[in-house]
N, C-alpha and C positions, 0 to 999 in steps of 0.2 A: 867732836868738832869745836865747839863752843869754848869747852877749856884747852883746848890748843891756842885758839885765837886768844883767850889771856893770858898762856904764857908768854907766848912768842910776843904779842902786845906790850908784856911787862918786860921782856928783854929788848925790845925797841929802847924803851924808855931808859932803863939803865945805859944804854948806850949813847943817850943825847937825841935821839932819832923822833920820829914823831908818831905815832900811830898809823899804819899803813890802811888798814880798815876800821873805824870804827863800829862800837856795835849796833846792831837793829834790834829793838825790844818792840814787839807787839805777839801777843801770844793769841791776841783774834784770828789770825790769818791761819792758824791751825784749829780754830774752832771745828767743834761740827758743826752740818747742817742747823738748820730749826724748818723742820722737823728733821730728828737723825733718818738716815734712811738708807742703813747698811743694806749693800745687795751681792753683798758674798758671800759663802760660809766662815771666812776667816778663822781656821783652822789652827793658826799658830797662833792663837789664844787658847785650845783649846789641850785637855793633858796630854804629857807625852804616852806614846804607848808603854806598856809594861814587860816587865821579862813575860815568854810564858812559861804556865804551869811548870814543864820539865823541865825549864834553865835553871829557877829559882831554888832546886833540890841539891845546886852542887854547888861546893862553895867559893868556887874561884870567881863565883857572881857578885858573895856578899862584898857588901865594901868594907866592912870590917877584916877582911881575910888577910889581907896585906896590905892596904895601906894606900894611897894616893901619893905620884911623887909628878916633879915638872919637868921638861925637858925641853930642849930649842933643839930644833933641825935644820944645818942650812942646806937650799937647793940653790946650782950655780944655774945660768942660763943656759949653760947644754942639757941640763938635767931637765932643765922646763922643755926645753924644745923636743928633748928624747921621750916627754911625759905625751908631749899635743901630737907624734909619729905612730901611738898607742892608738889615735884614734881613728876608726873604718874611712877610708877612701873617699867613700861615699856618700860620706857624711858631708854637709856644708862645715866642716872644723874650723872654720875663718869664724863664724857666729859664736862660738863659743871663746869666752874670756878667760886669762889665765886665771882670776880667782874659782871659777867654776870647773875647768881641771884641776887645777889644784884641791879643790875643795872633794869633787869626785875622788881623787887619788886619797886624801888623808882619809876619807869617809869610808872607801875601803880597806884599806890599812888598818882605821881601827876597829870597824865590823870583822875584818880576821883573828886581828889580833885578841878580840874579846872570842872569838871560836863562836859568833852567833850560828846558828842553825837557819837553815834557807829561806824559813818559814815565817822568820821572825821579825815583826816588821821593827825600819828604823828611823827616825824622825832627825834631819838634818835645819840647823835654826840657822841660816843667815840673817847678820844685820844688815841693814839696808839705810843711807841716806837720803831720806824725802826730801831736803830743799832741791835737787835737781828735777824732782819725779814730779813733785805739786804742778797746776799748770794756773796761773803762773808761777813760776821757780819761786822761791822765796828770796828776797833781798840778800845781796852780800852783806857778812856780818851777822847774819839773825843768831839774835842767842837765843841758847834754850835746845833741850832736847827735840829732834822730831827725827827718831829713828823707827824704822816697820820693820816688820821680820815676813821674809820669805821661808817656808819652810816644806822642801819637798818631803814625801815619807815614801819612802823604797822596801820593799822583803830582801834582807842582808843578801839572800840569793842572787840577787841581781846586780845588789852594790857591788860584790868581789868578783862577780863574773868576768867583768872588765869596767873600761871606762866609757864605754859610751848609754848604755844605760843609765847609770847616774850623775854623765854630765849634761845628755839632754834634758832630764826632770829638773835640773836643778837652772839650768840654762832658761826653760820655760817657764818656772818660778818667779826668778828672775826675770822675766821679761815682761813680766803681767803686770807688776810693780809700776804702775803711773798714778795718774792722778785720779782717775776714776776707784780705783784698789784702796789706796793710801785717805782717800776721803771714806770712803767706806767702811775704814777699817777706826778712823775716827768715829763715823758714827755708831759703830758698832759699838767701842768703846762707852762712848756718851752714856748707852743706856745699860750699862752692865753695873747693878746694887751695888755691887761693892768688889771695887777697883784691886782692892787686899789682895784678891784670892785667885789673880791674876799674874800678881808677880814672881818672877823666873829665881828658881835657887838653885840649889842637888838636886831637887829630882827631875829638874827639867832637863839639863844634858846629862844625867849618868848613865852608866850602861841601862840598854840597846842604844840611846839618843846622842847626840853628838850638838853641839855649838861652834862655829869659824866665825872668826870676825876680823876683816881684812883693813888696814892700816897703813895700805900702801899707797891706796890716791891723797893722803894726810898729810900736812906740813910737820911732819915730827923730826925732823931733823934741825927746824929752821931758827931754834929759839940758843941767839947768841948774847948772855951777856957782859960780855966784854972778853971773853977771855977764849972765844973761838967756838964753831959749831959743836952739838952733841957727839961724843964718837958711839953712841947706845944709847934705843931709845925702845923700849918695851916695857911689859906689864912687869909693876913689881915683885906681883904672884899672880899665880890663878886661884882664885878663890871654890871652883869648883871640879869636882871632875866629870871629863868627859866636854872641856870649857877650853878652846884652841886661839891663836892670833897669826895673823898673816901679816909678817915684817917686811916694810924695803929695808934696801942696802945702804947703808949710811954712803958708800964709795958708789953708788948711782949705776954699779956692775949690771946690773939685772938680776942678781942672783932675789932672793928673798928666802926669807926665815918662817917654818912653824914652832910656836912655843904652845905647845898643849899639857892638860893635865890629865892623868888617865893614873888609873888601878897598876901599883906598882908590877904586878906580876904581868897586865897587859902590855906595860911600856917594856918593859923586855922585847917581846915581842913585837910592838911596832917598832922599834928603834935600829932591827934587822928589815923590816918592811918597807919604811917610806924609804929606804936609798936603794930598793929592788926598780929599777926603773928599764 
């Protein structure tokens, strides 16, 4: 969020224009407590699960076997809308967000497409923006990171069954995410030795585990300078696999885009999957 607002900031100015938000620097307002006094488990600090025993003997697991490649997927808004008709009747489906079907649909798609077994559990990482969650919201403008992860964990059994199983978990994940969660999850932070051995690389989205990280409430089209709006605006890689993004539409369609990275032999196979709708 923070370097959006310096581009886009920096193409104001090329333009003659003046800064529409300036920034807010105070990085107290995300302190922890004193005394820290985390009262969650917060779990998506904690490792991802592992293949089990019987996955890791064959070798379409290893990541050496073939190789990581990237891919973008587009979905139009009939396809969204034929995605949210998937889910039971009965359900309250109003409550659930299109990043959370969406994210249920890729989550199964790539729990297939990796052939996991029913039993195996799968660790899904949403990012999350706290300046909205904190209470009070944090100032427009705050720079500086203050992103949380929600991260529900399903047995792939569940995730491919259909989509109301892993849009609910992921929906309540997501819902728990306020200011109680997100300070909690600071103080938990606070008192962990050493911060290192915390941070996210390969093995935290590879196969069984999965990463989304959606970019579509983001001013990523906005940054004009002089010579007319973005027509493409996405990651210039993924750096990891099993590491996805959720794109708007630069033409404001409703369609939206996934760009994920995944195990070449798997993207074969998702890439027949996410348009089974």
């Amino acid at each position: 969020m923070s370097g959006l607002h310096f581009i886009n900031s920096w193409s104001d100015l090329c333009r003659g224009a003046k800064i529409a938000v300036m920034p807010f620097i105070d990085r107290t307002l995300i302190r922890a407590r004193d005394p820290p006094t985390p009262c969650h488990p917060h779990v998506e600090y904690h490792p991802s699960p592992a293949l089990l025993p019987s996955i890791t003997q064959d070798l379409s697991y290893k990541a050496t076997s073939s190789g990581t490649t990237v891919d973008i997927f587009k979905l139009t808004s009939s396809d969204i809308g034929r995605l949210r008709s998937q889910l039971p009747k009965g359900d309250d489906i109003s409550r659930f967000s299109t990043y959370t079907m969406l994210s249920a649909h890729v989550w199964r798609c790539v729990s297939r497409a990796r052939g996991l077994p029913s039993e195996q559990p799968t660790k899904l990482y949403c990012a999350i923006d706290g300046r909205k969650r904190l209470n009070p919201p944090l100032p427009e403008g705050f720079l500086g990171n203050v992103l949380f992860t929600a991260t529900p964990i399903l047995e792939a059994g569940k995730v491919v069954c259909g989509l109301a199983d892993a849009a609910k978990i992921i929906q309540m994940e997501l819902d728990r995410m306020d200011d109680d969660y997100c300070r909690s999850a600071l103080d938990y932070l606070e008192l962990q030795p050493d911060l290192s051995a915390l941070v996210r690389g390969a093995q935290t989205y590879r196969c069984p585990n999965l990463g989304i990280t959606s970019w579509v409430n983001l001013p990523v089209h906005n940054a004009d300078f002089g010579w007319g709006r973005p027509v493409f605006m996405g990651p210039g890689g993924i750096a990891f696999e099993g590491l996805a993004y959720v794109l708007p539409s630069v033409h404001n369609d409703g369609s939206l885009s996934i760009a994920i990275s995944l195990q070449a032999d798997h993207m074969k196979k998702f890439q027949n999957l996410i348009l089974e709708l």
